[in-house]
C-alpha positions in Angstrom: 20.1 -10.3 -19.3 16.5 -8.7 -19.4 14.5 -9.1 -16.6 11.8 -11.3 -16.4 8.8 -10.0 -15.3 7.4 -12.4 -12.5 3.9 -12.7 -13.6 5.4 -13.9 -16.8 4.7 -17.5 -18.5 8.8 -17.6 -19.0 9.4 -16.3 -15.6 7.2 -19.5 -14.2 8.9 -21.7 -16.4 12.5 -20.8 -15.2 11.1 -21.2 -11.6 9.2 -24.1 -12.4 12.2 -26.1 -13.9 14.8 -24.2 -11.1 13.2 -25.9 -8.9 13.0 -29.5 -10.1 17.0 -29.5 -11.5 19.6 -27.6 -10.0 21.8 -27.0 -12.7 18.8 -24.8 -13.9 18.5 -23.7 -10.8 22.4 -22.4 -10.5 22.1 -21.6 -14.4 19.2 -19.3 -13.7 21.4 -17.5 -10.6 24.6 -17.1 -12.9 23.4 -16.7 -16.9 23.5 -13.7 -18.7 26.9 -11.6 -20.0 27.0 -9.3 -17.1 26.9 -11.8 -14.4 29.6 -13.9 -15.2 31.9 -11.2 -16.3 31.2 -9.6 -12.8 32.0 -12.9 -11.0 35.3 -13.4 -13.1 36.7 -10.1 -12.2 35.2 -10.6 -8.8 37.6 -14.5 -8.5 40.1 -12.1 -8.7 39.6 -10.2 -5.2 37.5 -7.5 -4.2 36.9 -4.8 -6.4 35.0 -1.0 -6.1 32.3 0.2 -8.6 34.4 1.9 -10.8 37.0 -0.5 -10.9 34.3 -3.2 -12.7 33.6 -0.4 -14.8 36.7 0.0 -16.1 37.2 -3.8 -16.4 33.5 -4.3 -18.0 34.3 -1.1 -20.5 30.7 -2.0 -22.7 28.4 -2.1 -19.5 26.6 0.6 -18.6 26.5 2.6 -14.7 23.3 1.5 -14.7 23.4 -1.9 -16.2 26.3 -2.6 -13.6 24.2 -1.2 -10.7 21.1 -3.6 -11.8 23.6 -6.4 -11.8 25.1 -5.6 -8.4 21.8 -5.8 -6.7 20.7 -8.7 -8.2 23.8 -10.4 -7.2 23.6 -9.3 -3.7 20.3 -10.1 -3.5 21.1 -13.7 -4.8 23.8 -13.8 -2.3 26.4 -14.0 -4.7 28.3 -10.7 -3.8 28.6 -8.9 -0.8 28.6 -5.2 -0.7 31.0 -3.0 2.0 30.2 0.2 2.8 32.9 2.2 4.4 32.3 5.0 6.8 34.8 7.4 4.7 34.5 10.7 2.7 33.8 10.1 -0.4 32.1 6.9 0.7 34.0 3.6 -0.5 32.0 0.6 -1.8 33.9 -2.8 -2.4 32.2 -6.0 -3.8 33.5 -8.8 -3.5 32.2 -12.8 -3.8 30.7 -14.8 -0.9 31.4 -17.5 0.1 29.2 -19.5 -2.1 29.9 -17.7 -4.6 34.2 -18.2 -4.0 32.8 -22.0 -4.6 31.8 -21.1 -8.5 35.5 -20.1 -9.4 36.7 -23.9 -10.5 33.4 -23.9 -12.2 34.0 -21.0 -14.1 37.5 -22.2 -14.7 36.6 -25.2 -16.0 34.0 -23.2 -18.4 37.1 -21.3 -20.0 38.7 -24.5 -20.6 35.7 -25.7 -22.0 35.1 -22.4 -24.3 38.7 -22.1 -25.8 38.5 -25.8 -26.7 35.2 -25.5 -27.9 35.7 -21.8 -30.2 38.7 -24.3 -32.0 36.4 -26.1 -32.8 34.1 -24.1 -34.5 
């Protein structure tokens, strides 16, 4: 997903509509390629950098990193830092996040009925 700058017209508009419907609101926390594949590996349990990298082969390190952040600072993941050597970073879902999974469930239903179609 690009980022939108904040002193954008389109960046006023998603905030604008975010915050009179929620489904734009969640929409705007979860769209893009990136951050859905991250949460569906994510449902899963938690996982380390590398490990999404492997499972998201046509993101890039720093695409991934970007992502990360943006998630964590949307309180959709959580980051662990363990005191080791090398240093070991897991991800995993928060809580509100764990809540998306049936969503995201029900959105694969959705896709494979709808790609039949089509």
């Amino acid at each position: 997903m690009s980022k939108v700058k904040e002193s954008s017209v389109n960046y006023e508009n998603r905030q604008q509509l975010g915050s009179e419907c929620s489904q734009i609101y969640a929409t705007n926390l979860i769209g893009g390629q990136w951050t859905l594949a991250i949460c569906c590996h994510l449902a899963k349990g938690k996982l380390r950098f590398g490990e999404l990298k492997k499972r998201i082969p046509n993101i890039t390190e720093r695409m991934l990193t970007l992502q990360l952040r943006k998630m964590e600072e949307n309180k959709l993941i959580t980051r662990t830092v363990y005191a080791e050597v090398p240093p070991r970073v897991e991800y995993e879902l928060t809580k509100s996040a764990i809540q998306l999974i049936p969503i995201l469930e029900q959105l694969e239903v959705w896709g494979e009925k709808h790609k039949k179609m089509i």
